[in-house]
TIRO-2110 file (N, C-alpha, C; in Angstrom, 1 decimal):
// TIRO-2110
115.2, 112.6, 159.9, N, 1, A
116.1, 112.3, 158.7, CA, 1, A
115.5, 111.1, 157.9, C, 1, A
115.3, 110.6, 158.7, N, 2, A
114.8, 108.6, 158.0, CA, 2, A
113.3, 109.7, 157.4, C, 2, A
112.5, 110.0, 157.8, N, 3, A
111.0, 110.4, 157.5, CA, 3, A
111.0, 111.1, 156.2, C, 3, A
112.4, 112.0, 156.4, N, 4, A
112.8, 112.7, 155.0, CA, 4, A
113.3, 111.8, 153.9, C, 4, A
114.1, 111.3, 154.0, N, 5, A
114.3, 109.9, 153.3, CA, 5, A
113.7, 109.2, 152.5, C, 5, A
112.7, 108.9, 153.3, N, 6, A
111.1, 108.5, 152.7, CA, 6, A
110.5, 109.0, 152.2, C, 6, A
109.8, 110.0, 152.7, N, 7, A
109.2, 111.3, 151.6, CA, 7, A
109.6, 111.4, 149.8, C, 7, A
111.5, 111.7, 150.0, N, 8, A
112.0, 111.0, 149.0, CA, 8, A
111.9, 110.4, 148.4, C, 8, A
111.8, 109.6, 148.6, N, 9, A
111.7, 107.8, 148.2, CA, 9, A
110.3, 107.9, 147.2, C, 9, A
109.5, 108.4, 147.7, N, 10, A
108.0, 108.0, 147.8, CA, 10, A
108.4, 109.2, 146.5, C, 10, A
108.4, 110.3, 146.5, N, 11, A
108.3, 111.1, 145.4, CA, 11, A
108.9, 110.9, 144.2, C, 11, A
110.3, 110.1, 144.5, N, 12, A
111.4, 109.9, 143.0, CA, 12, A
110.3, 108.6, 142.1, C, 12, A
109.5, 107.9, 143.2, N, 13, A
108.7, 106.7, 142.6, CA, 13, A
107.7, 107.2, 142.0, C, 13, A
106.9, 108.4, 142.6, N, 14, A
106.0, 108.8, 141.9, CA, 14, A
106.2, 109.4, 140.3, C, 14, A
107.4, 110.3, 140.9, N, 15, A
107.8, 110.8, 139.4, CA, 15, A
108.3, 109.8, 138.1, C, 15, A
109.0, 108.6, 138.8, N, 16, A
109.3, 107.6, 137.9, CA, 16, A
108.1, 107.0, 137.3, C, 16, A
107.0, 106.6, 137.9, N, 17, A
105.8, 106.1, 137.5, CA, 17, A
105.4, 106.8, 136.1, C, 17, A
105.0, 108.2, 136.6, N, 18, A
104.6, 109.3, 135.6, CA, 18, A
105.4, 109.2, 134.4, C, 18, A
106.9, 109.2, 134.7, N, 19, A
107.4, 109.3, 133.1, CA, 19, A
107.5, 107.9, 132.4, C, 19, A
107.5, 106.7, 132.8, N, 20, A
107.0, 105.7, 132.2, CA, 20, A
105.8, 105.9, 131.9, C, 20, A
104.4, 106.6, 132.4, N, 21, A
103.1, 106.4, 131.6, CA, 21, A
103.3, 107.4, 130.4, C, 21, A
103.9, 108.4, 130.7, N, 22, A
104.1, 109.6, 129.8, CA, 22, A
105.3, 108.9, 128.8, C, 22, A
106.4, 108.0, 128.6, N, 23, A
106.7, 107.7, 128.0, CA, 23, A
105.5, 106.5, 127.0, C, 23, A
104.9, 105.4, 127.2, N, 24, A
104.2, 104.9, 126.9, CA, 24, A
103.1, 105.1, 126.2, C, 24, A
102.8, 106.3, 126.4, N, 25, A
101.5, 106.9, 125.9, CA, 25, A
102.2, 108.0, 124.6, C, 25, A
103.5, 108.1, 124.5, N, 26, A
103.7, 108.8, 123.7, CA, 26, A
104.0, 107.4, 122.3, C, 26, A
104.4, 106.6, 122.8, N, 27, A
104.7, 105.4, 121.8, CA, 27, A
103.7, 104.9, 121.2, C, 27, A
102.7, 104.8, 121.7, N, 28, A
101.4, 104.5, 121.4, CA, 28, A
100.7, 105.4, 120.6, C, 28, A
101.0, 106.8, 120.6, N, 29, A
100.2, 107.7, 119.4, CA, 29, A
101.1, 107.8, 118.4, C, 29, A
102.6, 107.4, 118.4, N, 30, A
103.6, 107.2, 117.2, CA, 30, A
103.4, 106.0, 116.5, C, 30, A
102.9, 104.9, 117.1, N, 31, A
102.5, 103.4, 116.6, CA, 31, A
101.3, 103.7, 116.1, C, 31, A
100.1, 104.6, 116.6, N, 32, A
99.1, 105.1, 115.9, CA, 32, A
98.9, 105.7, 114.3, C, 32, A
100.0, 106.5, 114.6, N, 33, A
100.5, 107.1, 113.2, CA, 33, A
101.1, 106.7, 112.3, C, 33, A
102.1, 106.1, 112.6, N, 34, A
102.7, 105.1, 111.6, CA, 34, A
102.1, 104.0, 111.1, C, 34, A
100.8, 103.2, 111.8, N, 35, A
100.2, 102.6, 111.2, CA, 35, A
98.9, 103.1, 110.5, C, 35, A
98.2, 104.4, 110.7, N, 36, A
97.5, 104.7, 110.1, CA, 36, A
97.4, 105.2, 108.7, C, 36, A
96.4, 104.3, 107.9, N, 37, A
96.7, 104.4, 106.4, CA, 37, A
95.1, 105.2, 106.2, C, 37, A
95.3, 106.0, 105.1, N, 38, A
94.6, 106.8, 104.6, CA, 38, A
93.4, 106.2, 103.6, C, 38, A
92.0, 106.0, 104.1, N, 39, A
90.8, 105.1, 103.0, CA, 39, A
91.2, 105.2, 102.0, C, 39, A
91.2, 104.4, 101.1, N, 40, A
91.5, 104.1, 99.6, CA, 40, A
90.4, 104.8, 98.9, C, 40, A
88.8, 104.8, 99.5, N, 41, A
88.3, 106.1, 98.5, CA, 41, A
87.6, 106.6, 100.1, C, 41, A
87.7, 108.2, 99.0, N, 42, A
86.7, 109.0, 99.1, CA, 42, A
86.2, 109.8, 98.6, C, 42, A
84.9, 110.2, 98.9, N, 43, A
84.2, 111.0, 97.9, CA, 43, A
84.8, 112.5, 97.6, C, 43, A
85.0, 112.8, 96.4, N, 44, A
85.4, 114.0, 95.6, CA, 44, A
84.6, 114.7, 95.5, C, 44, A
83.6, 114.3, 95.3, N, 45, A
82.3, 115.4, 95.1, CA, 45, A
81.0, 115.1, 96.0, C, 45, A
80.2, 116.4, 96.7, N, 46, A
79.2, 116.0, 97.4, CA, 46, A
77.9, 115.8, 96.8, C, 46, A
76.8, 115.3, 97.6, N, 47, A
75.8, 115.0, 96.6, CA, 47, A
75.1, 116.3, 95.8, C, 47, A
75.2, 117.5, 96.8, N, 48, A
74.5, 118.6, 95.8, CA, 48, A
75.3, 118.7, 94.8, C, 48, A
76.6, 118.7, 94.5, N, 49, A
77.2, 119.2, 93.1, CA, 49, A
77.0, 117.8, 92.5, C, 49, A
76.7, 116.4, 92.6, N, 50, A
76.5, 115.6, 91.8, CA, 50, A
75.1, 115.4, 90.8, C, 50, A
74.1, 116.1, 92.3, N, 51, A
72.7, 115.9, 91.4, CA, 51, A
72.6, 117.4, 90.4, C, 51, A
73.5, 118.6, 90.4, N, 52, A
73.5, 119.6, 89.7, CA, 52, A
74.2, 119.7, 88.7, C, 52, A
75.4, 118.4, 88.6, N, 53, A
75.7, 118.3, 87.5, CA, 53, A
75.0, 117.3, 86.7, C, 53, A
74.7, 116.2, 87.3, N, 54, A
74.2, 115.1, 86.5, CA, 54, A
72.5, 115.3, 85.8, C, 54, A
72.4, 117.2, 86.1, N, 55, A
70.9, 117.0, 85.7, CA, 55, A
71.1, 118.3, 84.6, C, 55, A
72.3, 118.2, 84.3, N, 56, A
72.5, 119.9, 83.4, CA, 56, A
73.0, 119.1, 82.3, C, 56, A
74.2, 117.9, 82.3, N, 57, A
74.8, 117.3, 81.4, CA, 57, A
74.0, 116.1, 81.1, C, 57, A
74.6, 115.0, 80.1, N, 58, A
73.4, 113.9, 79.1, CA, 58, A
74.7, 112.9, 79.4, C, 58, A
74.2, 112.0, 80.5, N, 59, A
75.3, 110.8, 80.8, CA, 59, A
74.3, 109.6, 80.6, C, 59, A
73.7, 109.6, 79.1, N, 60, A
73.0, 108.5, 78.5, CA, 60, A
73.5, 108.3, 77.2, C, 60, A
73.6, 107.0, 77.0, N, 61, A
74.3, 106.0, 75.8, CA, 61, A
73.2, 105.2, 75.4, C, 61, A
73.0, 105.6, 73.9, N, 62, A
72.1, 104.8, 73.3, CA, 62, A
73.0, 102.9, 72.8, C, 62, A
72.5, 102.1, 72.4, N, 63, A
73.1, 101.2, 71.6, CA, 63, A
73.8, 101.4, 70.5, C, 63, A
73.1, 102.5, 69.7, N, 64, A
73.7, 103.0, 68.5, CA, 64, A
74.9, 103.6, 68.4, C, 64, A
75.3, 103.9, 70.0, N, 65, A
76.4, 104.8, 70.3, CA, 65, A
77.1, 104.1, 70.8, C, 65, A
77.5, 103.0, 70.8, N, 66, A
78.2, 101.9, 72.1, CA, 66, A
79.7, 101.3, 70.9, C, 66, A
79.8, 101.6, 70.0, N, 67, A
80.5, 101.1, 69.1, CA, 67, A
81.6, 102.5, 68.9, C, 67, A
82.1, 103.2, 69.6, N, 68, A
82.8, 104.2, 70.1, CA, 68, A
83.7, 103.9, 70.7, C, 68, A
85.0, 104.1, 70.1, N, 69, A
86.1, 103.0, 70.9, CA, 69, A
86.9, 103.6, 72.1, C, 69, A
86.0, 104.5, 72.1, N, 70, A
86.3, 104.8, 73.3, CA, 70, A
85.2, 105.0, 74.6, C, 70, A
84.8, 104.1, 74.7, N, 71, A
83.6, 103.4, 75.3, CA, 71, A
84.0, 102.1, 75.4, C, 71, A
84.5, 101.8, 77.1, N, 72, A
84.1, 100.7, 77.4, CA, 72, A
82.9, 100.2, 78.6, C, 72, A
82.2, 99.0, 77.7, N, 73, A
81.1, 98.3, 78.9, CA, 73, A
81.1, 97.8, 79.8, C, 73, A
80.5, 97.8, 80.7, N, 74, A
81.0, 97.3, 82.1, CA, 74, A
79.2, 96.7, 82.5, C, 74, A
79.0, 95.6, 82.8, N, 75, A
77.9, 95.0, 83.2, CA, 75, A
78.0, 94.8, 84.5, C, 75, A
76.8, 95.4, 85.3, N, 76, A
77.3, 95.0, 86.3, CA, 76, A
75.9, 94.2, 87.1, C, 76, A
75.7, 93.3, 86.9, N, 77, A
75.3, 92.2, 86.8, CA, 77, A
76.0, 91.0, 87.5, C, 77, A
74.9, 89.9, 88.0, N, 78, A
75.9, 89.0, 88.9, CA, 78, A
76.7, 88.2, 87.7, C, 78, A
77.8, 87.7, 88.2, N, 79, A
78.1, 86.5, 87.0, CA, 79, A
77.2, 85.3, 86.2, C, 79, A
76.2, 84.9, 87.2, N, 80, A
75.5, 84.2, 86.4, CA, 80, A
74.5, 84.9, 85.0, C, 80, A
73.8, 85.7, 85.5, N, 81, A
73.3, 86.8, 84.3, CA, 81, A
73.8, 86.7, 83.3, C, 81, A
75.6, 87.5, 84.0, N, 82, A
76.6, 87.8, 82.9, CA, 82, A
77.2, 86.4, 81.8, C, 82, A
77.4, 85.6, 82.2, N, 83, A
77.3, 84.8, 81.3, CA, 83, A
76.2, 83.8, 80.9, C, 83, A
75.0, 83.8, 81.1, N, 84, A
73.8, 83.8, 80.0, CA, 84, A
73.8, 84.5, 78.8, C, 84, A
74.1, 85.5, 79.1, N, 85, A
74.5, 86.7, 78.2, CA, 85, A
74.8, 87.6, 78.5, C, 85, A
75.7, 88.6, 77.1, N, 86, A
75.9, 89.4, 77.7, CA, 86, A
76.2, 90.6, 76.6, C, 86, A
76.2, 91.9, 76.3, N, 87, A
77.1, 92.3, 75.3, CA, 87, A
78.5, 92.3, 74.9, C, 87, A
78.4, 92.2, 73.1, N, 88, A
79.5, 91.9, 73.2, CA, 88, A
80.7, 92.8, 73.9, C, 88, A
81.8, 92.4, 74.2, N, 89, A
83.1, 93.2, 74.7, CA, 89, A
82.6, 93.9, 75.8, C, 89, A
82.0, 93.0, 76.2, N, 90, A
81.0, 94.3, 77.9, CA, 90, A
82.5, 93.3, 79.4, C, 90, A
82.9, 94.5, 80.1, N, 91, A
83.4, 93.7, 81.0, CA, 91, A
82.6, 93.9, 82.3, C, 91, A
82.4, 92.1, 83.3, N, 92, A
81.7, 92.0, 84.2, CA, 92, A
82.3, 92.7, 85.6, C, 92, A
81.4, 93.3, 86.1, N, 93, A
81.9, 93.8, 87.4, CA, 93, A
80.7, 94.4, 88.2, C, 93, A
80.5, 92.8, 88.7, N, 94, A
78.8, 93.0, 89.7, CA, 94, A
78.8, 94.4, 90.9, C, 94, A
77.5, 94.8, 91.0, N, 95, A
77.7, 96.2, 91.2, CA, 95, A
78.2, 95.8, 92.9, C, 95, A
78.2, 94.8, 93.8, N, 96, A
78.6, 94.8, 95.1, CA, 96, A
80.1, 94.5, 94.9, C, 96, A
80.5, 94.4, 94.0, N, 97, A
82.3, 94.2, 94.2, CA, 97, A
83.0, 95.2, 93.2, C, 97, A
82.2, 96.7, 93.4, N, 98, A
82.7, 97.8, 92.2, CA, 98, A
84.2, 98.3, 93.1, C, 98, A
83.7, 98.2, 94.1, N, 99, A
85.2, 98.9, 95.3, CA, 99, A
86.4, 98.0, 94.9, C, 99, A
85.9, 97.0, 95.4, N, 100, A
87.1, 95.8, 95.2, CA, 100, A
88.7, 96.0, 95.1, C, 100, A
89.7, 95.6, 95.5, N, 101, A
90.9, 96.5, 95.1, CA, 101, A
91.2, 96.0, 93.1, C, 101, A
90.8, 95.0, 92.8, N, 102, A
91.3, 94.9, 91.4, CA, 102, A
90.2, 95.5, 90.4, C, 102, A
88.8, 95.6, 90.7, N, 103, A
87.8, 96.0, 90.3, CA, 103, A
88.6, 97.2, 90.3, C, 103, A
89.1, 98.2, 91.4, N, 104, A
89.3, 100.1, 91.3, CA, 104, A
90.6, 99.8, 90.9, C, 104, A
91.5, 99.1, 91.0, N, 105, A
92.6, 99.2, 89.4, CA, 105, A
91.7, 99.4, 88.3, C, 105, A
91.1, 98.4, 87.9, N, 106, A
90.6, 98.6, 86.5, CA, 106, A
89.8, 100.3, 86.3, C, 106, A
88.6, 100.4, 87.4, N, 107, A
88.4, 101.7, 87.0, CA, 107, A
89.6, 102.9, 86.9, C, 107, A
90.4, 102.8, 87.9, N, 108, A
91.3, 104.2, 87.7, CA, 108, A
92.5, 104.0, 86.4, C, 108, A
92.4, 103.0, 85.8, N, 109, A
93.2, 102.7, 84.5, CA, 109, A
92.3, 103.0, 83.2, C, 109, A
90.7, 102.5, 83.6, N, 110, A
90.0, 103.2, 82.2, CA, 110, A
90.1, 105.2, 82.4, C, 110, A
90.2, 105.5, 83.3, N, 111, A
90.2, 107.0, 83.8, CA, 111, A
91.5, 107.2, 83.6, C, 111, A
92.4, 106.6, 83.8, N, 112, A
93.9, 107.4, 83.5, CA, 112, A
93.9, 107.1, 81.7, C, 112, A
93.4, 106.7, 81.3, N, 113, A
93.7, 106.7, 80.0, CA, 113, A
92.6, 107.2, 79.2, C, 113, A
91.6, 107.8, 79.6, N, 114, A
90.5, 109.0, 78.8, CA, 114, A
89.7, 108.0, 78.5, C, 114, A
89.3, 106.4, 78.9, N, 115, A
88.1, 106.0, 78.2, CA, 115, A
87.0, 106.4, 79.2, C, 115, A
85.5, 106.0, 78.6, N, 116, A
84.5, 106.2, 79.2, CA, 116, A
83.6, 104.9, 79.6, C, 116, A
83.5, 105.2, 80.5, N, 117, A
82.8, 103.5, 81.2, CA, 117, A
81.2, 104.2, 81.2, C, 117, A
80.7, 102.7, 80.7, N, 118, A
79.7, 102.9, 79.7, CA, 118, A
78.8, 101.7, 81.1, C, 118, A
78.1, 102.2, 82.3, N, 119, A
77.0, 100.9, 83.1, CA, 119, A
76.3, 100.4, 82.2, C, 119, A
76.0, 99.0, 82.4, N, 120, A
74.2, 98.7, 81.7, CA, 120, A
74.2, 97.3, 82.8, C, 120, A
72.7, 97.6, 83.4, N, 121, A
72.3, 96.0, 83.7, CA, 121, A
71.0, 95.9, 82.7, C, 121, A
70.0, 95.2, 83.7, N, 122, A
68.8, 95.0, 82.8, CA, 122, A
68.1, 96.0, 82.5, C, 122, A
67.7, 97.1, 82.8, N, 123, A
67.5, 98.4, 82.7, CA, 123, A
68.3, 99.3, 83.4, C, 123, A
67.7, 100.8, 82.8, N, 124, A
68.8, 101.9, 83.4, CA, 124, A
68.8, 102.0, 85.0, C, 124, A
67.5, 102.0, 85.4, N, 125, A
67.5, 102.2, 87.0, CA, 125, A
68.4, 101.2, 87.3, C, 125, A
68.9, 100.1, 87.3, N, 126, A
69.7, 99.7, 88.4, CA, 126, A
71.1, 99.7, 88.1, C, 126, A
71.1, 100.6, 87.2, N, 127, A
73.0, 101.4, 86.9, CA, 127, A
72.9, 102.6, 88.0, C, 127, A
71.5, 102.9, 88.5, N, 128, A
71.6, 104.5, 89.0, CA, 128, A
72.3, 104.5, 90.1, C, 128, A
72.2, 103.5, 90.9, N, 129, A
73.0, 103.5, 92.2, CA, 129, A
74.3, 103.1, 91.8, C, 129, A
75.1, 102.3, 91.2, N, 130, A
76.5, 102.6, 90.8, CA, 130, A
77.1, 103.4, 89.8, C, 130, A
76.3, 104.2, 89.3, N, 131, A
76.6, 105.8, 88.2, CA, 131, A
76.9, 107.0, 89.8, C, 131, A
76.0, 106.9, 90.8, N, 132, A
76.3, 108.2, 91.4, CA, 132, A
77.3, 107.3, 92.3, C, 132, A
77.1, 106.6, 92.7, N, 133, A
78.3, 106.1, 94.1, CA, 133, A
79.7, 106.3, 93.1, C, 133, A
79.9, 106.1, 92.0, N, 134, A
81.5, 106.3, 91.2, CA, 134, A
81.5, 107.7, 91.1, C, 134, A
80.4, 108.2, 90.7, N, 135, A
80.6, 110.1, 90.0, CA, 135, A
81.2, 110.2, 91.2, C, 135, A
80.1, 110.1, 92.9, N, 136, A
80.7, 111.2, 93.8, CA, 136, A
82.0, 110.7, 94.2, C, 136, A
82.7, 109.4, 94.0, N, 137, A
84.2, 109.0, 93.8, CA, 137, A
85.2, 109.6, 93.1, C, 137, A
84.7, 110.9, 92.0, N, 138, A
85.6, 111.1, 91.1, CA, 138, A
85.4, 110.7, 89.6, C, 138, A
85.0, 109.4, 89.0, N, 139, A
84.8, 109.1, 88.5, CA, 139, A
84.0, 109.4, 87.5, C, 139, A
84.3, 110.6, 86.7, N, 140, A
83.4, 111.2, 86.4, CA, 140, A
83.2, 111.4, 84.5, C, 140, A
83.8, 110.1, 84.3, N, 141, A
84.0, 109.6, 82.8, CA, 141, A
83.5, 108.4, 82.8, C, 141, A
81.9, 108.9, 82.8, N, 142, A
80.7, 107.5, 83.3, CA, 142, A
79.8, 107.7, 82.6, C, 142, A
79.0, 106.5, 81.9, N, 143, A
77.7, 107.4, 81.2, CA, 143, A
76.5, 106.3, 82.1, C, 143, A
75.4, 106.0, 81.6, N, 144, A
74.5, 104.5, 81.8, CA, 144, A
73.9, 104.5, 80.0, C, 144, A
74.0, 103.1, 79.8, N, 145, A
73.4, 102.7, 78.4, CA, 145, A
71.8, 102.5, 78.5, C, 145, A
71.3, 103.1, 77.7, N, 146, A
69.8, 103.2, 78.1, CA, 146, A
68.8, 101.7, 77.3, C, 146, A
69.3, 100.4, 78.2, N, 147, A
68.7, 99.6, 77.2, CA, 147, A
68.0, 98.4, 78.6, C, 147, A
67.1, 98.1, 77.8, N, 148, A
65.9, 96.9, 78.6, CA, 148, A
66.6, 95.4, 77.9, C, 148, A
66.7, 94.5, 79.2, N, 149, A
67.4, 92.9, 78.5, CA, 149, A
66.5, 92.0, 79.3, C, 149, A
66.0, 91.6, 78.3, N, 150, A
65.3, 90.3, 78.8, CA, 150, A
66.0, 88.7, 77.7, C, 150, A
65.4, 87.5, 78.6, N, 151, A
66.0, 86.5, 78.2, CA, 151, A
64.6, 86.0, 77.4, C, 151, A
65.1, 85.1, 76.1, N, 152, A
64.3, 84.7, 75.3, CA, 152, A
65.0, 83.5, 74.4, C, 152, A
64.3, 82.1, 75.0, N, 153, A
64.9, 81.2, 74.2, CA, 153, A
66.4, 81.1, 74.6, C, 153, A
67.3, 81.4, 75.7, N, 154, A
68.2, 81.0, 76.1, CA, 154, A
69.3, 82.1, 75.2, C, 154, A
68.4, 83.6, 74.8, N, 155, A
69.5, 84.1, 74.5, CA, 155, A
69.1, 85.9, 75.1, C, 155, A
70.0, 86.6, 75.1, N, 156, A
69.9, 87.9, 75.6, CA, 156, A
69.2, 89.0, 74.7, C, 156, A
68.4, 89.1, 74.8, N, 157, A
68.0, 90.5, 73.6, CA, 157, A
67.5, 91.7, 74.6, C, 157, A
68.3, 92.8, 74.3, N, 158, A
68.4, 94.4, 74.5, CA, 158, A
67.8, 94.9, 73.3, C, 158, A
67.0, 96.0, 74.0, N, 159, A
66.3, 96.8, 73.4, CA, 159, A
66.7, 98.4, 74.1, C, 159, A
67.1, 99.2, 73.2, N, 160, A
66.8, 100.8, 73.5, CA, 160, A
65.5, 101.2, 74.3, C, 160, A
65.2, 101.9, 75.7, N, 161, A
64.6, 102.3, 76.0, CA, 161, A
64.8, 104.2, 76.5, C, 161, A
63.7, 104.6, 76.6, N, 162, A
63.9, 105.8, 77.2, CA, 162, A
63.2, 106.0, 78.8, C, 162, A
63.8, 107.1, 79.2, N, 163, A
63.4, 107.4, 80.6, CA, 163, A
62.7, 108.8, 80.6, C, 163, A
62.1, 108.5, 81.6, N, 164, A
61.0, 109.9, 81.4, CA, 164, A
61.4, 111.1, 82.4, C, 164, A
61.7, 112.2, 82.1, N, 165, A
62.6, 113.3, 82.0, CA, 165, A
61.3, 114.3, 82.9, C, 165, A
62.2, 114.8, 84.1, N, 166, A
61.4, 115.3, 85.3, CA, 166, A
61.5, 116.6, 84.9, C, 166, A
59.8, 117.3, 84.8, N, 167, A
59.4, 118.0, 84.6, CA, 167, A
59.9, 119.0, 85.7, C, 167, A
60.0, 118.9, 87.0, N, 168, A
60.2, 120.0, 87.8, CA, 168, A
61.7, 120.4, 87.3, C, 168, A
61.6, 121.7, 87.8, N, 169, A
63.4, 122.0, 87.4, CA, 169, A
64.4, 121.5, 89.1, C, 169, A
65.5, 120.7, 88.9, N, 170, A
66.0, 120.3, 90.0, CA, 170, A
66.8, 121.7, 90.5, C, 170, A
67.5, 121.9, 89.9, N, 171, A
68.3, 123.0, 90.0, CA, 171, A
67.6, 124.6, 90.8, C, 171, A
66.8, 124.5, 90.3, N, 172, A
65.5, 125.7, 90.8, CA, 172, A
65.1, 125.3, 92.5, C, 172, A
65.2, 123.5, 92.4, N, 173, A
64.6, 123.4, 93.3, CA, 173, A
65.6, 122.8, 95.0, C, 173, A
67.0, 122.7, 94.3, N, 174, A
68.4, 122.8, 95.2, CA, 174, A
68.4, 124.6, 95.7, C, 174, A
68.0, 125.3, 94.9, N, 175, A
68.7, 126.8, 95.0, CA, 175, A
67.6, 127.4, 96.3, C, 175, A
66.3, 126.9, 95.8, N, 176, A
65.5, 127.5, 97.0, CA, 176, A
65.7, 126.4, 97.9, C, 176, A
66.0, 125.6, 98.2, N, 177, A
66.1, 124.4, 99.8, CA, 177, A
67.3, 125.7, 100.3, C, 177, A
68.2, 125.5, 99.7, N, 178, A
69.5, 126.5, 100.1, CA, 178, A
68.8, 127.5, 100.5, C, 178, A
68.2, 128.2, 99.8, N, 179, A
67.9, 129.5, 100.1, CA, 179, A
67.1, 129.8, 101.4, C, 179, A
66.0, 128.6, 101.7, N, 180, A
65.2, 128.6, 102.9, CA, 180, A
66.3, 128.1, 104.0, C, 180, A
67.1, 127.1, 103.9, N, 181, A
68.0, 126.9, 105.0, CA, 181, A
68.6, 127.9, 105.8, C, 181, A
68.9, 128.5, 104.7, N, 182, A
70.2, 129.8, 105.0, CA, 182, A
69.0, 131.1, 106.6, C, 182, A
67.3, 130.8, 105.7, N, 183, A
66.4, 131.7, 106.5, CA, 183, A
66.5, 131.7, 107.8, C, 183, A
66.1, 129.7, 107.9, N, 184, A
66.0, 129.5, 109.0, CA, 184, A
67.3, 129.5, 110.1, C, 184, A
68.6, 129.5, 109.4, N, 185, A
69.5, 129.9, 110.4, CA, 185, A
69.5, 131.1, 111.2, C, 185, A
69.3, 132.2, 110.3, N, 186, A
69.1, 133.3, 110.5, CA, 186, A
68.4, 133.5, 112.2, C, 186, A
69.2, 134.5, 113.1, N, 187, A
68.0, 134.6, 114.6, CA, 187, A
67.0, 135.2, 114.1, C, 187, A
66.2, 135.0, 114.9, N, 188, A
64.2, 135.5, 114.7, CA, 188, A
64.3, 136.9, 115.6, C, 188, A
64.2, 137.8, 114.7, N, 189, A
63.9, 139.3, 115.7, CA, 189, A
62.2, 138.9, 116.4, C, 189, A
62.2, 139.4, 117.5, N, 190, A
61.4, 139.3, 118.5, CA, 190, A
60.7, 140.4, 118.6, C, 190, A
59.3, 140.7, 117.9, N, 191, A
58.1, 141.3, 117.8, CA, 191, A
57.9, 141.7, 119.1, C, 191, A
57.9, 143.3, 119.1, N, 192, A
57.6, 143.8, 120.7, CA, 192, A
55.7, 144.2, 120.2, C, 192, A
55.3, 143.8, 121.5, N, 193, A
53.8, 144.0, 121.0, CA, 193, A
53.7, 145.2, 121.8, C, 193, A
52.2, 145.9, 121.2, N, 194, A
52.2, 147.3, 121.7, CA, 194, A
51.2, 146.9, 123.0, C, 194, A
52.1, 147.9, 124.0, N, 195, A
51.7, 147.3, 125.4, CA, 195, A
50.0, 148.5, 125.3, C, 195, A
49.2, 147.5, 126.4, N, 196, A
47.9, 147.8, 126.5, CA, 196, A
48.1, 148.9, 127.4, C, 196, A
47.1, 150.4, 127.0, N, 197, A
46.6, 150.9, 128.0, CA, 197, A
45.6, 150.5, 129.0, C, 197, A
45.7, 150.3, 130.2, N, 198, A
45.0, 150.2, 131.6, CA, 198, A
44.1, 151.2, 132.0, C, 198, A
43.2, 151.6, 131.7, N, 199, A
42.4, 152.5, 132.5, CA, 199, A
41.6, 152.0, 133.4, C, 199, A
42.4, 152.7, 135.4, N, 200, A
42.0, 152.5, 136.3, CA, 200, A
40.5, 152.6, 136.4, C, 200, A
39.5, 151.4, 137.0, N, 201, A
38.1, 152.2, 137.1, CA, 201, A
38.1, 152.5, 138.6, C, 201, A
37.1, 153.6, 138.3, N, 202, A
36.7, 154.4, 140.0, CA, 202, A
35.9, 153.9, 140.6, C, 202, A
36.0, 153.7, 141.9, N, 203, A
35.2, 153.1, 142.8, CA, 203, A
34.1, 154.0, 143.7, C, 203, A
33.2, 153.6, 143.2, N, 204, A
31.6, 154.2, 143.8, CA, 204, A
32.0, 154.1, 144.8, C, 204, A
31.9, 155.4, 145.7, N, 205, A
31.7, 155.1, 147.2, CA, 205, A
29.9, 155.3, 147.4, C, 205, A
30.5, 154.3, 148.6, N, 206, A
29.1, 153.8, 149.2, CA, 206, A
28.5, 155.0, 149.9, C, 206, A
27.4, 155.3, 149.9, N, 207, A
26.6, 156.2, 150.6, CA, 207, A
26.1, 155.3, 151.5, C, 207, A
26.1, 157.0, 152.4, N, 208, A
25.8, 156.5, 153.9, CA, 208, A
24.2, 155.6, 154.4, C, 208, A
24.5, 155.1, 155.5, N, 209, A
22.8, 154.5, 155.2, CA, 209, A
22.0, 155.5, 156.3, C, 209, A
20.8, 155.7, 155.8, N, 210, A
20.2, 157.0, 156.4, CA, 210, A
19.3, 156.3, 157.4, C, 210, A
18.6, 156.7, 158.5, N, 211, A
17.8, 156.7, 159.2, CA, 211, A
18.7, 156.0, 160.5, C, 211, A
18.1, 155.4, 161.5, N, 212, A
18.4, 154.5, 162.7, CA, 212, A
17.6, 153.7, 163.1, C, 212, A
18.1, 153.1, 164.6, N, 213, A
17.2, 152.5, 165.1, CA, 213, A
16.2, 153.4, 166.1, C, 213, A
END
C-alpha cells in the first residue's frame, strides 16, 4: 500500500512539473507576440521589377526642370557639404540617415501628398544608391537631378550633366537569365547510348604435335 502511495506521489509530481513547464512556455510565446512589432520598412518591390522599371521609364531632372512646384529637393549630402552650399530650397537628408524615423515622416508625407523627391549630390552616381534603396521601399515618386557640383571660391556651382545610356537592352537581357534559369531547373533526360555489339572471337584449336620420342 505505502509503495502504491508512492508511485502516486511520484506521478502527481511529475504531472505537476509538466503542466507548469507547459504552462510557462505557453506565456512565453504570448509575451512573444504581444511584443513583436512589425519592421517599419520593407521592401515593396524586388530588384528585378525595379531595374525593369527604372530602365523603361526617365527618372532624370534636368536644372531647368527643378522649378516645378511640385518637386521637392532633397540633398543628400553630409551637413558640412550641405551648408557650404547648397540649392536653393533643397532639403538636407545625408544619404546614411534616409531611414531615420523623422527623415521617413518626411518621405511618406512628400508621398502622401503627390510631391516628387527630386536626389542630387555631387553628381548623379551617388544619388544611385539612395534612388533604388527608396523605389524598392515603395517610394516611387523619385527622380535624381542630373547635375555635377563643384566648389569654387567658396561658393557651389552645379552644372547639368549627362550620363551615358547602355547600349545593351536590359530588359532582353533579365528575360533570357529567366529564361536560362527556368532550363536549368528543368531534370536532364539521360541519353541511353546504343549498346555495343560483342562479337565473340573463336579460338584456334591447337593441333596436335606430330612425331615422338
Amino acid at each position: 500500500m505505502l509503495i502504491l502511495n508512492k508511485v502516486n506521489m511520484k506521478e502527481l509530481e511529475k504531472t505537476r512539473r509538466i503542466s507548469i513547464a507547459a504552462v510557462l512556455f505557453i506565456l512565453v510565446i504570448i509575451i512573444a507576440l504581444l511584443s513583436y512589432k512589425r519592421p517599419k520598412h520593407v521592401y515593396a518591390l524586388n530588384t528585378q521589377h525595379t531595374l525593369e522599371k527604372i530602365t523603361t521609364d526617365n527618372y532624370f531632372v534636368t536644372l531647368d526642370e527643378i522649378q516645378n512646384p511640385n518637386y521637392v529637393l532633397i540633398d543628400i549630402r553630409d551637413q558640412f557639404d550641405y551648408e557650404k552650399g547648397h540649392l536653393e530650397g533643397a532639403v538636407n537628408i545625408y544619404t546614411p540617415e534616409l531611414l531615420s524615423e523623422i527623415n521617413s515622416d518626411v518621405l511618406n508625407e512628400l508621398k502622401e501628398n503627390n510631391k516628387t523627391i527630386v536626389l542630387y549630390g555631387n553628381n548623379p552616381t551617388e544619388a544611385n544608391s539612395p534612388f533604388l534603396l527608396l523605389y524598392q521601399l515603395g517610394y516611387t515618386n523619385i527622380k535624381i537631378l542630373l547635375i555635377n557640383s563643384i566648389y569654387s571660391q567658396n561658393k557651389l556651382i552645379t552644372k547639368n550633366t549627362t550620363i551615358e545610356k547602355s547600349v545593351a537592352d536590359i530588359n532582353a537581357f533579365i528575360k533570357e537569365s529567366k529564361k536560362n534559369a527556368s532550363k536549368s531547373l528543368k531534370p536532364k533526360q539521360e541519353v541511353k547510348k546504343p549498346l555495343k555489339k560483342i562479337t565473340p572471337i573463336k579460338k584456334k584449336k591447337k593441333m596436335p604435335v606430330e612425331g615422338g620420342c
